[in-house]
N, C-alpha and C positions, 0 to 999 in steps of 0.2 A: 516691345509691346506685341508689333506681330508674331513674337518668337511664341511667346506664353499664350496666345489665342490659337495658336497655330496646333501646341502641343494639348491644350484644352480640348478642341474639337477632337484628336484623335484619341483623347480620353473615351471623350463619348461616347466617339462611336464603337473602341474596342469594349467599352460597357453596355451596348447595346447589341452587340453581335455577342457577347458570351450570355446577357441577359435571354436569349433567344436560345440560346444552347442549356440552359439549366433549369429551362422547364419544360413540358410536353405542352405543345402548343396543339389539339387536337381541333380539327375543325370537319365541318363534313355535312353530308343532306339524309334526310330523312323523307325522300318521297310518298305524299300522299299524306301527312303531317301537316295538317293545318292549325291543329291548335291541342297544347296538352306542353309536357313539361318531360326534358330528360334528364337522368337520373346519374352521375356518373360515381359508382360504389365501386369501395374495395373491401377486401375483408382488414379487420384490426384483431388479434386472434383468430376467436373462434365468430367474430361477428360482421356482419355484415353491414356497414357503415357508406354514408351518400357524403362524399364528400367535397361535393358541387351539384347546383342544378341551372337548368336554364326554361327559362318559357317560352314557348315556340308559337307563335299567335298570328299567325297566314305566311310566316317564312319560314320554310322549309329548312334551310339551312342555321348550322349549330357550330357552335365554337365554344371552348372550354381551356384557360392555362393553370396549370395544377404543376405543383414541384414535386415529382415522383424522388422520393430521393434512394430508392435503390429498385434498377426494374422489377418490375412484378406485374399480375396478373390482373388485371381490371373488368368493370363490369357495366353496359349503358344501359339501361332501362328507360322504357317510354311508360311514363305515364296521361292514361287520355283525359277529354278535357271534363270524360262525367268522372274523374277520381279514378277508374278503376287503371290497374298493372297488369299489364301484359306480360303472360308467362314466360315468353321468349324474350334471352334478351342476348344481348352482343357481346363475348369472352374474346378477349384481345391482349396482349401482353403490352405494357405501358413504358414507355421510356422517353426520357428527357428528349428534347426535337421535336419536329413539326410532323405531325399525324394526320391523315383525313383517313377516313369513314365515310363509305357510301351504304346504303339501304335503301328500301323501302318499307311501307306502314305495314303491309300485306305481309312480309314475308322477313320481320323485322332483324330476325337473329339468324336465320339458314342463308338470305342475299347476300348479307354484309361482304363488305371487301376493304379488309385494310392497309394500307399503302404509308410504310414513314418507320415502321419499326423491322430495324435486324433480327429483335427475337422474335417477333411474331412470325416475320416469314419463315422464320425456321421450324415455329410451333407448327405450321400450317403443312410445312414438308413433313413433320413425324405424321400426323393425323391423316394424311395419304397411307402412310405406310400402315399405321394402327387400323385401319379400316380394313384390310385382309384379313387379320387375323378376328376382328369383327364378325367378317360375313364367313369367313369359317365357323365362327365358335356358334354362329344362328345355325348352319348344316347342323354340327352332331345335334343340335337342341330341336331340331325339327325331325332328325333321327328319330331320337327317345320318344318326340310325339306320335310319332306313326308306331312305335311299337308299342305303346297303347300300355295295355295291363297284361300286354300277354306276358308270359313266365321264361324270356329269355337271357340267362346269366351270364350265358358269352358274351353275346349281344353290348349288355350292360358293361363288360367290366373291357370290352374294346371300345366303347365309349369314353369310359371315364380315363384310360391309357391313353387317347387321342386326348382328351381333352387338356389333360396334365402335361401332354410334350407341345400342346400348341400354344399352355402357359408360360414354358418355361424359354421356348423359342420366343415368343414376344416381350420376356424380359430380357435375353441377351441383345434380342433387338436393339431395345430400348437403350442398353449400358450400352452397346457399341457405337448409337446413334449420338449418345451422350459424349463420349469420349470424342467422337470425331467435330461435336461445336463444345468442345469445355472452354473455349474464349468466350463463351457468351452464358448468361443468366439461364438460361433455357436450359441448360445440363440439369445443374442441381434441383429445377424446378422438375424436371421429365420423373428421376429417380423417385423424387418425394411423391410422384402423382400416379406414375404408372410400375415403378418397378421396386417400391417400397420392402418386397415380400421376398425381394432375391437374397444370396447368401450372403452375407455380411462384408466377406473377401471383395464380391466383388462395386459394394457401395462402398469400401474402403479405397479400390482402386479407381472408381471417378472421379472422387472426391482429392485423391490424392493428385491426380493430373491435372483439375483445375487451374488456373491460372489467377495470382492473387488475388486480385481486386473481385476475380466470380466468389472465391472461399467467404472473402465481405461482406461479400452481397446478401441482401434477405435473405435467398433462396441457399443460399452456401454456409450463413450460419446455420439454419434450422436443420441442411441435413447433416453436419457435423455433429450439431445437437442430437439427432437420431441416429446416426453412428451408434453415439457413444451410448445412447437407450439402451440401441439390439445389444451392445456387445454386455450389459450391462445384466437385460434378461436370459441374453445364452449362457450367462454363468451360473442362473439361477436352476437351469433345467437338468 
């Protein structure tokens, strides 16, 4: 009898420790939130769907378990307590395991800091990197402002020559940055968002380094699915 109570309990508890592993257990504060409701959306498609919410009414702190079943890309919105949606909101990449989220009211979607997910830290290291090529591509555009309407065609077309190799650099970026995490969801999701526009060759060669379970993934059918679009319209042209 104590054999089978013995074996019973370690039932449990190995179902309660995988229970905890096979859903994103997100928790986290929202300072300066005293009362209003947040919003936790993903897209389904093309649409923009709430697929939990919670009421916040003098605690600050939030908690949400949701069964992400393949990572991807999520979204928190604070709604306040007169109705209205605050335009900033929280982009975090979502996966099974325990999450927190810190913020504040003031400052809801630029403070945030999230702690608990492997693809978002990695999302958070490309977006260091995408931010040079940012504040570059604002230089030539503040260029062109200062040259006003004057009639200068060099000018213009070392412009637009700058502008095309500092694209085409931030998409090898981008494939290279892919290639070096293709163990992780965050690959196929980078190419589909940031480097859609590259040669086909080389959305072929991410895709093909992937590691099973990423090609699976949400983010690793849909760009196989797009693969096979381009290669689909390049034989149309």
């Amino acid at each position: 009898m104590r054999y089978f109570l013995l074996i019973a309990i370690i039932f449990l508890t190995l179902v309660g420790c995988s229970t905890d592993t096979e859903k994103m257990n997100l928790t986290g504060t929202v300072k300066g939130l005293k009362k209003g409701t947040l919003l936790l959306q993903k897209f389904e498609d093309t649409v923009l769907v709430t697929v939990d919410s919670v009421i916040v009414d003098g605690n600050s702190n939030f908690s949400f378990s949701e069964k992400v079943e393949s990572p991807e890309i999520y979204y928190l919105y604070v709604r306040l307590k007169d109705g209205s949606l605050r335009d900033d909101r929280i982009t975090f990449f979502a996966e099974n395991g325990t999450i927190n989220i810190q913020t504040n009211l003031k400052n809801f979607g630029s403070a945030a800091t999230v702690k608990g997910s492997a693809n978002d830290s990695i999302l958070k290291e490309y977006d260091k990197l995408k931010q040079r090529y940012v504040a570059k591509n604002l230089e030539y555009i503040e260029q062109r402002f200062k040259k006003g309407k004057k009639n200068n065609d060099s000018l213009e077309l070392d412009l637009n020559r700058k502008q095309q190799a500092l694209i085409s650099s931030k998409y090898l970026t981008t494939i290279n940055f892919a290639l070096n995490n293709k163990e992780y969801e965050v690959a196929p999701y980078l190419i589909l968002s940031e480097a859609y526009n590259s040669s086909v060759k080389y959305l072929d060669t991410v895709y093909n380094s992937l590691a099973p379970k990423i090609k699976d993934s949400k983010y690793g059918k849909e760009l196989e699915s797009f693969i096979v679009k381009r290669k689909k319209e390049d034989t149309l042209l």
